[in-house]
C-alpha positions as CSV (number, residue, x, y, z in Angstrom):
1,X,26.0,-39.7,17.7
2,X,22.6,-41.0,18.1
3,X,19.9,-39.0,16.1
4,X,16.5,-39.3,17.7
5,X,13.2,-37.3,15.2
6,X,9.8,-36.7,15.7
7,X,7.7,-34.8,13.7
8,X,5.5,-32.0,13.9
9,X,3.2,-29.5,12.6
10,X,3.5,-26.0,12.4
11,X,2.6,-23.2,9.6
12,X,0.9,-25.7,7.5
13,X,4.3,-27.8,7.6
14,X,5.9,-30.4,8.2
15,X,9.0,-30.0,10.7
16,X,11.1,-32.5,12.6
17,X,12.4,-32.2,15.9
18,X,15.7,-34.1,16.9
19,X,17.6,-35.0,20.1
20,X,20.3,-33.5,19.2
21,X,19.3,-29.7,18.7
22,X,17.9,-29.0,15.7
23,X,15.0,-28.7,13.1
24,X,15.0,-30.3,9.6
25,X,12.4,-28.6,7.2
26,X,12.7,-31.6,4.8
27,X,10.1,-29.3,2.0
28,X,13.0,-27.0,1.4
29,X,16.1,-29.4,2.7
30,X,16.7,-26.8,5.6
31,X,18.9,-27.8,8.7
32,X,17.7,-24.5,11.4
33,X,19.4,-24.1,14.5
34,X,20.3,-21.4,17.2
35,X,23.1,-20.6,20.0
36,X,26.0,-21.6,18.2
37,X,27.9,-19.6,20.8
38,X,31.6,-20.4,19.2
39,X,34.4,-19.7,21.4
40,X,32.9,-19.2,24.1
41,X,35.3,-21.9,25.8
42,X,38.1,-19.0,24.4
43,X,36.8,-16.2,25.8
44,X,36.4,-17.5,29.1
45,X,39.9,-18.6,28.9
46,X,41.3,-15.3,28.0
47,X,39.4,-13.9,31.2
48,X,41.6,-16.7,33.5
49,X,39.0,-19.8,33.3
50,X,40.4,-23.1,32.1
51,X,37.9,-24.7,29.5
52,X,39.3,-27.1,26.3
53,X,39.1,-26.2,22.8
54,X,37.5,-29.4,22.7
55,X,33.9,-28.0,23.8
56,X,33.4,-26.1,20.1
57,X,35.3,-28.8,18.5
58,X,32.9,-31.2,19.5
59,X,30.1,-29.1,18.5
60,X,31.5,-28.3,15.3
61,X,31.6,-31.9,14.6
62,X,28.1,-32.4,15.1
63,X,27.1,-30.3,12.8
64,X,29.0,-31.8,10.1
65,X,27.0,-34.8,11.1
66,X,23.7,-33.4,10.9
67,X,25.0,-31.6,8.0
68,X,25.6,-35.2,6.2
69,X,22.6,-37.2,8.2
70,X,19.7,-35.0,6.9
71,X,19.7,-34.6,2.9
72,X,20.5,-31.0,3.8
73,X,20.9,-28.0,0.6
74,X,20.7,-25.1,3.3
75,X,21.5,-24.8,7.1
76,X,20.0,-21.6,9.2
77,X,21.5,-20.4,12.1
78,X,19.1,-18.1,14.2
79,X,21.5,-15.9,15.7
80,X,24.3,-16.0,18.2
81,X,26.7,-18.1,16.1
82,X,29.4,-16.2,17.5
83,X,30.0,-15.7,21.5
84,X,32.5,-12.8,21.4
85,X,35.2,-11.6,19.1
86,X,37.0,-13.1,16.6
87,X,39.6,-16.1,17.9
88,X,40.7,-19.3,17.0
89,X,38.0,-21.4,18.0
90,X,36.1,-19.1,15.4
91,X,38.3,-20.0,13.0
92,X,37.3,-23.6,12.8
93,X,33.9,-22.2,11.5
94,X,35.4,-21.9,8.2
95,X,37.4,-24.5,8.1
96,X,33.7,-26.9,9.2
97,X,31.9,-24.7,5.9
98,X,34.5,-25.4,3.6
99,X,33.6,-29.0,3.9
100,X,30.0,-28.2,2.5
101,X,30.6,-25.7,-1.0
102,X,26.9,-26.4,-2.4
103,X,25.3,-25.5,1.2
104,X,23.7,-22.0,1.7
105,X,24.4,-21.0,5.1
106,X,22.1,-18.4,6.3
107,X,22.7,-16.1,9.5
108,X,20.0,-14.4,11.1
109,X,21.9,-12.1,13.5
110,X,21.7,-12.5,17.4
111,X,22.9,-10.3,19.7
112,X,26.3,-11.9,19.7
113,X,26.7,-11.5,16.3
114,X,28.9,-8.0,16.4
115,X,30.6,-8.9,12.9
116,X,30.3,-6.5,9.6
117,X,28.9,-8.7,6.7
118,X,32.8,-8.9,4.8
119,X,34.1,-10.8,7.9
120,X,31.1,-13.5,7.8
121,X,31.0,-13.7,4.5
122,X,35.0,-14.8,4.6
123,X,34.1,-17.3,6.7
124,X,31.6,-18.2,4.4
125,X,28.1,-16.9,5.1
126,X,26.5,-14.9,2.2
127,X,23.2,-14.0,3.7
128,X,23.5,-12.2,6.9
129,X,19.6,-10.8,8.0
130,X,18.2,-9.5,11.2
131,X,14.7,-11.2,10.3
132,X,13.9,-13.5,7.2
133,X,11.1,-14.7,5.9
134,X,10.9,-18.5,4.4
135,X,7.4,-19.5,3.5
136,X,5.0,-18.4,6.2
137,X,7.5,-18.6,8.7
138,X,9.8,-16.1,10.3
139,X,13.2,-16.1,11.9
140,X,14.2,-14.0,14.3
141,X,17.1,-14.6,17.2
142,X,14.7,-13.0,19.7
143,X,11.2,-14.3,20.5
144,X,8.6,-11.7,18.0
145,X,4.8,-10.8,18.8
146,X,4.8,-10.2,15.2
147,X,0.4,-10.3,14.6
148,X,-0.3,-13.8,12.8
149,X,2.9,-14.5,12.1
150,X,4.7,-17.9,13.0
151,X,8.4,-17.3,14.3
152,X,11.5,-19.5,15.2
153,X,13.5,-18.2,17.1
154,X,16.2,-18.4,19.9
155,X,18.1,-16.9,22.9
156,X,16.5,-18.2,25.8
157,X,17.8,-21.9,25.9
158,X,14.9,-23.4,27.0
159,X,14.5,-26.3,29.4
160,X,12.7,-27.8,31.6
161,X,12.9,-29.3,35.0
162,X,12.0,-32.6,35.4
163,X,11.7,-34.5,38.9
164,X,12.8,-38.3,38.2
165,X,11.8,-41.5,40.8
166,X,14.6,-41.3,43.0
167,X,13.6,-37.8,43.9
168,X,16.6,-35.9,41.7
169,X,15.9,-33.3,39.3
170,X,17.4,-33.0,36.1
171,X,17.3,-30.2,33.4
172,X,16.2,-31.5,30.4
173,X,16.8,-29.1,27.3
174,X,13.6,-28.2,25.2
175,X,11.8,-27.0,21.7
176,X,9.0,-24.8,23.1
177,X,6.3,-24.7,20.6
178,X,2.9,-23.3,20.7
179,X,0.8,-22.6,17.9
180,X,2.5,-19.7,16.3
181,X,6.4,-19.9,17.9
182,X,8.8,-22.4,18.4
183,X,11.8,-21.5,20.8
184,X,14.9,-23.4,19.8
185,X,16.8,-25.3,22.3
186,X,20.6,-23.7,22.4
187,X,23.0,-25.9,19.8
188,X,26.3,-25.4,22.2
189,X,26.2,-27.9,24.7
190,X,28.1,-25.5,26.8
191,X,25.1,-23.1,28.0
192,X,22.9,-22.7,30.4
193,X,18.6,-23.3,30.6
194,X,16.3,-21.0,31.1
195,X,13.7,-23.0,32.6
196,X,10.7,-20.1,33.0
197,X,10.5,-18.3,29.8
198,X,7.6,-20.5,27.8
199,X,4.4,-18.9,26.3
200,X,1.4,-19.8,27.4
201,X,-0.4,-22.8,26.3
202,X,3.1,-24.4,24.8
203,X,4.5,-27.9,24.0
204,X,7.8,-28.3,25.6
205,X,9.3,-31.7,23.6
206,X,12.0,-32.0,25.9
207,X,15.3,-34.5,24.5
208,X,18.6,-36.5,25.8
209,X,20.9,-38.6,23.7
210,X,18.0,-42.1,23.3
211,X,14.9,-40.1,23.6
212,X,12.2,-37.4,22.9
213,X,9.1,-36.8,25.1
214,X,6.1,-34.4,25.2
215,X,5.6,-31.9,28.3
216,X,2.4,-30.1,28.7
């Protein structure tokens, strides 16, 4: 796995951005990320549509990367860590946070996330929130017009289209940040990209596996 960073500002803090789908938060040793989506491949197999195990097996794996890349004490996940019910892709979560016993994993709930608190916290996830507050910054799965506030959030899986030389376009996914939000890009690499939902005014710091570029 190649691991691609660039740093920004926001909130009066420093944040970095990699290729490969998440923020770091080095002042409080914080991995955040969003639209985990696990078994997802299961569920559409269950409703008759071949798709491997593999697909969250693979993304399971780089988390534990990222996980032991970054000097990481905490990892957020905002929202939709979970696609549907329980199954045996879901399983593998635990078996991926046992690996990590001194990592806090915080869940700030999406609109996936149908489970009662004793059934996350078995899989090992103690602080289960709708909204959190770290700092100056909020988390929240779906974009918030909270007044003066500065939000991460998720849901949308942003990207962008861009239109290359030989006339193609490709899909790029995105962090969307403007002054007070930043839209994370989905963590699953087995999701779609919304391509129009962008405040106004904001950065789009679209990534692929050697690179990270700036898009007005």
């Amino acid at each position: 796995m190649n691991i691609i960073t660039q740093d920004i500002s926001f909130s009066d803090t420093s944040l970095t951005l990699t290729n490969q789908r998440v923020l770091f938060w080095e002042k409080h040793h914080t991995l955040i990320l969003s639209d985990l989506h696990l078994g997802k491949a299961a569920h559409f197999r269950k409703n008759g549509i071949a798709l491997p195990t593999q697909i969250t097996l693979q993304d399971l794996q780089r988390l534990e990367q990222l996980i032991q890349y970054f000097p990481v004490k905490q990892v957020i996940i905002v929202g939709d860590l979970i696609h549907a019910g329980a199954n045996t892709e879901v399983s593998l979560l635990q078996q991926s946070i046992v690996k990590f016993p001194h990592i806090k994993f915080v869940l700030i709930k999406g609109n996936h996330d149908r489970f009662a608190d004793e059934k996350w916290n078995k899989m090992g996830i103690h602080e289960i929130y709708q909204n959190w507050q770290l700092d100056n910054i909020y988390f929240t799965h779906q974009a918030s017009h909270l007044s003066n506030a500065h939000t991460i959030s998720g849901h949308v899986h942003p990207g962008i289209n861009m239109r290359m030389p030989t006339k193609r376009t490709i899909i790029f996914p995105c962090f969307v940040v403007s002054t007070q939000q930043i839209i994370l890009p989905a963590f699953s690499l087995f999701t779609g990209f919304d391509t129009k939902s962008a405040p106004d005014n904001a950065v789009r710091y679209a990534f692929h596996e050697h690179d990270i570029f700036c898009v007005q």
